[in-house]
C-alpha positions as CSV (number, residue, x, y, z in Angstrom):
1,X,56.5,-37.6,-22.6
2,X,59.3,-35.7,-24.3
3,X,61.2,-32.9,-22.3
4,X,61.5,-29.6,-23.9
5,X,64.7,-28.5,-25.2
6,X,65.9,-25.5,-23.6
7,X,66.1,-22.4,-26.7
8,X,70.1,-21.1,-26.3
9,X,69.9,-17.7,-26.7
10,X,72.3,-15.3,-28.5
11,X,73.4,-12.1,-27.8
12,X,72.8,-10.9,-31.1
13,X,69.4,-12.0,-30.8
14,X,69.0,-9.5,-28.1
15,X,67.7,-5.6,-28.7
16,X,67.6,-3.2,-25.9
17,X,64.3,-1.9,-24.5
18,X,64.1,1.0,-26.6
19,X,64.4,-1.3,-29.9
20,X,62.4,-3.3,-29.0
21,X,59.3,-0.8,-28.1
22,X,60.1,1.1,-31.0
23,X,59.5,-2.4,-32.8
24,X,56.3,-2.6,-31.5
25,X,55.1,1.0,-31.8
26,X,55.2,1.5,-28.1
27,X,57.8,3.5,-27.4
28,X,56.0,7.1,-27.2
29,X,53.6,5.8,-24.9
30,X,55.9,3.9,-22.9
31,X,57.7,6.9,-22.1
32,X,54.9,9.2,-21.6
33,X,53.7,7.0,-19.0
34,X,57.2,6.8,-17.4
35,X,57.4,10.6,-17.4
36,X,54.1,11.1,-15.7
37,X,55.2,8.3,-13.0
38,X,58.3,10.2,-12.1
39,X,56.3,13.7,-12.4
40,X,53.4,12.4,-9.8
41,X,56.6,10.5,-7.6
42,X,58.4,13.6,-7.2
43,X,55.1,16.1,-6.5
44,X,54.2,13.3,-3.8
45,X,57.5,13.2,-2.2
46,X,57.8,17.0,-2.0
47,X,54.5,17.1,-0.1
48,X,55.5,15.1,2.3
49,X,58.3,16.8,2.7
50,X,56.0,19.6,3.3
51,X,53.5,17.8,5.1
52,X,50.8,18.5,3.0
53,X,47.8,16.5,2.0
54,X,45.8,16.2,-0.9
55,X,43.1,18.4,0.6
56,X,45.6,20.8,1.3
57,X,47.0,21.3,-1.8
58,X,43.9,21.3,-3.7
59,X,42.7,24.2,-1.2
60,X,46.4,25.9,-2.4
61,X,45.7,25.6,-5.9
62,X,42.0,26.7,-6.3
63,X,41.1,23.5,-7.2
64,X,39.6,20.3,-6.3
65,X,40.6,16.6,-4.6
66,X,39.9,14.9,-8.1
67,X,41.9,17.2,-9.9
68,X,44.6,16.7,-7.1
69,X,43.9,13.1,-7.3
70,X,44.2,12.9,-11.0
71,X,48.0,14.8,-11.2
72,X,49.1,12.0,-8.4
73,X,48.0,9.4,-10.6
74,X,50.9,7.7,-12.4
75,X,48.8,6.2,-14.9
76,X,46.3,9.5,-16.2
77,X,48.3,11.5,-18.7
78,X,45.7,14.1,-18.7
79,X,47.5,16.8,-16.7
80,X,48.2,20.5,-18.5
81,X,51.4,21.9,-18.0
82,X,50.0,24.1,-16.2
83,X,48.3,22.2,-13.5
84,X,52.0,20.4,-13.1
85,X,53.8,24.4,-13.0
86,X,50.8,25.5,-10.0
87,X,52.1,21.9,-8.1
88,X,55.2,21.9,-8.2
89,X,55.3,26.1,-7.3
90,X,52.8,25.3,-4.3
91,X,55.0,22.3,-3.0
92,X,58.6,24.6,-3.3
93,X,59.7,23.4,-6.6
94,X,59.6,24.2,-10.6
95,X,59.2,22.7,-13.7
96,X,61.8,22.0,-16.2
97,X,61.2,20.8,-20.0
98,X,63.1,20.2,-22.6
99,X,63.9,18.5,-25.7
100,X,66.9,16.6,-25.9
């Protein structure tokens, strides 16, 4: 049986992340993703800090578990602005867009 040759790699042969997504047409999504991650992270964290619970803050916002449920979930993108401006209000924060 014949051993496999190691491939030598070459830094030129590298891209960075964002070339590479881009290359694949993934980039958008990728990042839309990562933003929501961060967005549900941070809501999370500042309810603890708070020491309120799902329940709770669905009872806050006039709205219900799911819906609570859905905005904490780092993989649905289907959260309004507005659900994420009622959030972060109710849990002592705001929210900040822009483009860059």
């Amino acid at each position: 049986m014949a051993k496999k040759r190691k491939k030598t790699r070459s830094a030129r042969n590298l891209n960075t992340l964002d070339s590479f997504l881009a290359s694949e047409g993934k980039k958008e999504e990728f990042e839309a993703v990562a933003v929501k991650e961060v967005l549900a992270w941070q809501i999370g964290e500042a309810m603890k800090a708070k020491n309120l619970s799902r329940a709770g803050l669905a009872q806050r916002m006039k709205t219900s578990r799911s819906q609570i449920g859905r905005l904490l979930d780092p993989t649905d993108g289907n959260v309004t602005l507005n659900t994420l401006q009622r959030a972060a209000k109710i849990v002592g924060r705001s929210l900040r867009l822009e483009l860059v």
